[in-house]
N, C-alpha and C positions, 0 to 999 in steps of 0.2 A: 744421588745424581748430582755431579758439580757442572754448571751453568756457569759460562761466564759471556758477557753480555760487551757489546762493544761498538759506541753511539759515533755516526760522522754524519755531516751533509748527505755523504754518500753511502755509507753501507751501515747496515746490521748485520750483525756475526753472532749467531746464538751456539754453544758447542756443548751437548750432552755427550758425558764418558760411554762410551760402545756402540756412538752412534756414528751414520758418516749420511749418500742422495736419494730422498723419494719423495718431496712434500715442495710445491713451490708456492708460494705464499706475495702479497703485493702490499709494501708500506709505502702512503704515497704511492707516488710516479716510479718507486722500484720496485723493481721482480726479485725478492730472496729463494734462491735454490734452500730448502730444509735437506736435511740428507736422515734416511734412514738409516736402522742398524745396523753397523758392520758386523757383529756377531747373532748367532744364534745358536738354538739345541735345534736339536734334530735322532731323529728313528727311523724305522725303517716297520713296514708291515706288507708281511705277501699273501697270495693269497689263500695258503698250508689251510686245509681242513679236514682238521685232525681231532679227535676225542678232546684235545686241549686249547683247539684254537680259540672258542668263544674267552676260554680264561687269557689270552694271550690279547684279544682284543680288550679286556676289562684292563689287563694288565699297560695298554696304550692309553687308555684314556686317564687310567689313576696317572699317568707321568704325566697327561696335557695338564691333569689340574694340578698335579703338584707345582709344576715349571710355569703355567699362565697366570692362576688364580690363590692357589693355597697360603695363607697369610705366612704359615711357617717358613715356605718353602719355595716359595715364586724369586722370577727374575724382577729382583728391583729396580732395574731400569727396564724394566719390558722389555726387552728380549724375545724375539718369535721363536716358536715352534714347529721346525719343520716336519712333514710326517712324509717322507717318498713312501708309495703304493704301486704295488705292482698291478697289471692290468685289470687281475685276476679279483682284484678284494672287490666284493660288493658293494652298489651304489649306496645299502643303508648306511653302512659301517663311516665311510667316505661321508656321507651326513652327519652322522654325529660327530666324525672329528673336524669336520668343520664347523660346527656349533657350538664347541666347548672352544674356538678360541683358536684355534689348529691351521696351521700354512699345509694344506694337504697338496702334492706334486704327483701324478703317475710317470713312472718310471720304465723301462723296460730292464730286461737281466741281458750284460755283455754275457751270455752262454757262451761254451763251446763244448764242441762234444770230448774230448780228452778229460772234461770236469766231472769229477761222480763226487757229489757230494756224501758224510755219510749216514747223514741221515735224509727223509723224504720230507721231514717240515723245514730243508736247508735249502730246496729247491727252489730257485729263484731267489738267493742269498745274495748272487755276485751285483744284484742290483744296488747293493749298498755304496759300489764301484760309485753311483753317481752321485753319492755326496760331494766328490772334485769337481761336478759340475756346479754346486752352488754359490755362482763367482759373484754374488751381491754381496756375498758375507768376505769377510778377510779372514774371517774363522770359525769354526762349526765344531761345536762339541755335540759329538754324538753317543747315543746311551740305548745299548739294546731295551727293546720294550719292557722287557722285565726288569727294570729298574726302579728302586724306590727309593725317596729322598727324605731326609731328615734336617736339612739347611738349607738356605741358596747355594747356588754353582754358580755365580757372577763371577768370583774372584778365580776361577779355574783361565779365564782368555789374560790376564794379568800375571798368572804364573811364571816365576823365573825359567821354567823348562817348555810354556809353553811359547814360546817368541819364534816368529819364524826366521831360518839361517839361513845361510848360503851353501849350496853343495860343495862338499869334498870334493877336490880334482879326484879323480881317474881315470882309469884306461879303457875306461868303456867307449860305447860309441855315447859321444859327450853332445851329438846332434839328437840324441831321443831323451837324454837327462834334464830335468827341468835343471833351471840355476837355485831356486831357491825351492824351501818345503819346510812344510812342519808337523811332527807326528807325535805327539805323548800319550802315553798310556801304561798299563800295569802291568806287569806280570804274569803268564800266568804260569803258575808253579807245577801245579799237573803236567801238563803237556811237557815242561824242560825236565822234569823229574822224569817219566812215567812214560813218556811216547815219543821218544826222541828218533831221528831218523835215523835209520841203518848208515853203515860206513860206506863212506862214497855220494851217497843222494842228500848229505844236509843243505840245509834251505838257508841255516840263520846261527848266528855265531850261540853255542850252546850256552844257555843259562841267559839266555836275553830274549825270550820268545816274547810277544806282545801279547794282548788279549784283546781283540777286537772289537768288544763290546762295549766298549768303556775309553772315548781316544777323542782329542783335542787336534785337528786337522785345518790346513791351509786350503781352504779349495782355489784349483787351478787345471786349467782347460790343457797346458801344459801335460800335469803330471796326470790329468786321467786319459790321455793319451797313452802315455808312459805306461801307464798300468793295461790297458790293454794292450799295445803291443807283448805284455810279459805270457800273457793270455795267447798269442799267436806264436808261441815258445812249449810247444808238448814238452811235459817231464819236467819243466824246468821246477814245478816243486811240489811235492805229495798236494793232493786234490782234496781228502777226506774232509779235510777244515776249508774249506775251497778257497774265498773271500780272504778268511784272517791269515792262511798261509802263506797266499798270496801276498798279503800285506808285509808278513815278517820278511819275506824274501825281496820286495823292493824297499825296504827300510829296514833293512839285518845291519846290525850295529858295527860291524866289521865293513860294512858297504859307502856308498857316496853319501846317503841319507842316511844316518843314522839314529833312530828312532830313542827317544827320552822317556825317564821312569818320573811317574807322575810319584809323589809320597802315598801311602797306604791310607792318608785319611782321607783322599775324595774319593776312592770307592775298592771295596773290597766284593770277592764273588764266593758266597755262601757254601756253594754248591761244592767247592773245592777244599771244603773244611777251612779255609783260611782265617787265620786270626784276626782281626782288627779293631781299631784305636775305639775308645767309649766316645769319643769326639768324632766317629766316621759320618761324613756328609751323605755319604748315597753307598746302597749295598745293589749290587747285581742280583736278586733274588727276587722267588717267583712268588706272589702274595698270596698265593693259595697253599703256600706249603710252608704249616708251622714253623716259628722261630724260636730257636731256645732261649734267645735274650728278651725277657721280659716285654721291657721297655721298650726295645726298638717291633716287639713284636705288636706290642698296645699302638704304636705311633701309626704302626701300618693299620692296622687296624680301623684308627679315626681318621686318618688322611680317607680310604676307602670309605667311610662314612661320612664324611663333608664331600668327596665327591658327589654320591647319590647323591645329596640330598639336594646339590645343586642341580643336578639334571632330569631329577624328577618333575 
């Protein structure tokens, strides 16, 4: 944390790195504005109950402690953790993540009925839509629940590719485009390989697909405007992925925003057989379901063990 401190008759200026207003304080006869933190993590949990949801909830709380508390793995400057909740999740659940440390939000889903998600634990996905609403933060790195950490993610809002830019001219209607945005994330190799769209209805410049799970975002009242207007657009892009399609198609790399590739080592997704670095910070994977890498599969392992034993 760099503090730099700076003494007059008249002011104190105290300035922690990722912090910015929330704490007002009085030396002397003056009133100091303190500023909270401009960044946070954040997730998302709906209210899906499904044979796997209870793992899917254990799966939220192992990332509050990894990100709030876990010595290996926490934000060194405290950094909050968002958790949006859809109506639907129960008061318990909504308890204990506010216990363990958790900024819990209820949220609603911008639905429409043109959206068929495809699977039924996707339902109530497009909620994720209101991460752009959390305009306290200048930037929100969000990490699907099933995410497990093996270092801090501080240095992820510092990133060369995460800075926020200014939009590409074009020929759009340039009165619903935000001017500025910011989107990094990964790959994902499946879906550009494997599930591309038919000729005619592409969404997103081929070999550039995002993966929504795993993405470093500007929130702005702006662009979640922006994003639902695309939403009052039938057809405008296959539904099955609802939320992430939506995303590759208003941040397609050939577009006004063009959306940035984070490097392979802050997080790789299991599930996709993909390779990645012995040095990888955070894996997309679901901790109930063995790991061929030893080590990272032991880490998981005691990270879920110092949880409990705090929450016991």
């Amino acid at each position: 944390m760099k503090i730099v401190l700076f003494l007059s008759t008249l002011s104190v200026v105290i300035l922690f790195w990722g912090w910015s207003t929330l704490y007002t304080a009085s030396f002397q006869n003056l009133t100091i504005p303190f500023r909270g933190p401009k960044y946070a993590y954040a997730t998302i949990l709906t209210g899906y109950d499904g044979p796997d949801s209870d793992k899917y909830f254990t799966a939220v709380m192992l990332l509050a402690y990894q990100l709030l508390h876990d010595p290996l793995t926490s934000s060194k400057t405290g950094l909050p953790f968002v958790i949006l909740v859809t109506e639907d999740v129960p008061g318990d659940k909504r308890k204990k993540m506010n216990q363990i440390g958790a900024k819990v939000i209820q949220v609603d889903s911008p639905d429409r009925d043109w959206i068929k998600p495809k699977w039924e634990r996707w339902n109530g996905v497009m909620a994720k839509l209101k991460l752009w609403t959390l305009t306290d933060y200048e930037k929100v790195a969000f990490l699907d629940a099933d995410t497990v950490l093996f270092h801090s993610l501080d240095d992820i809002f510092m990133d060369s590719v995460s800075m926020i830019e200014e939009t590409k001219s074009t020929t759009e209607d340039t009165n619903s485009i935000p001017e500025h945005y910011l989107l990094a994330g990964i790959h994902d190799w499946y879906v550009e390989s494997f599930l591309k769209p038919p000729p005619g209805k592409e969404f997103y410049e081929p070999k550039n697909y995002i993966n929504a799970g795993f993405m470093a975002l500007a929130p702005s009242v702006d662009m979640y405007e922006y994003l639902l207007s695309l939403l009052d657009q039938p057809d405008k892009f296959d539904t099955s992925y609802p939320e992430q399609n939506l995303i590759n198609y208003a941040y397609r790399t050939d577009g006004p925003m063009p959306w940035k590739g984070l490097n392979s080592s802050w997080n790789s997704i299991t599930a996709l057989g993909q390779k990645y670095p012995a040095d990888v910070l955070s894996l997309h994977h679901k901790w109930w379901q063995p790991l061929d890498d030893e080590e990272k599969e032991r880490s998981i392992q005691d990270a879920l063990q110092r949880m409990q034993d705090r929450i016991v």
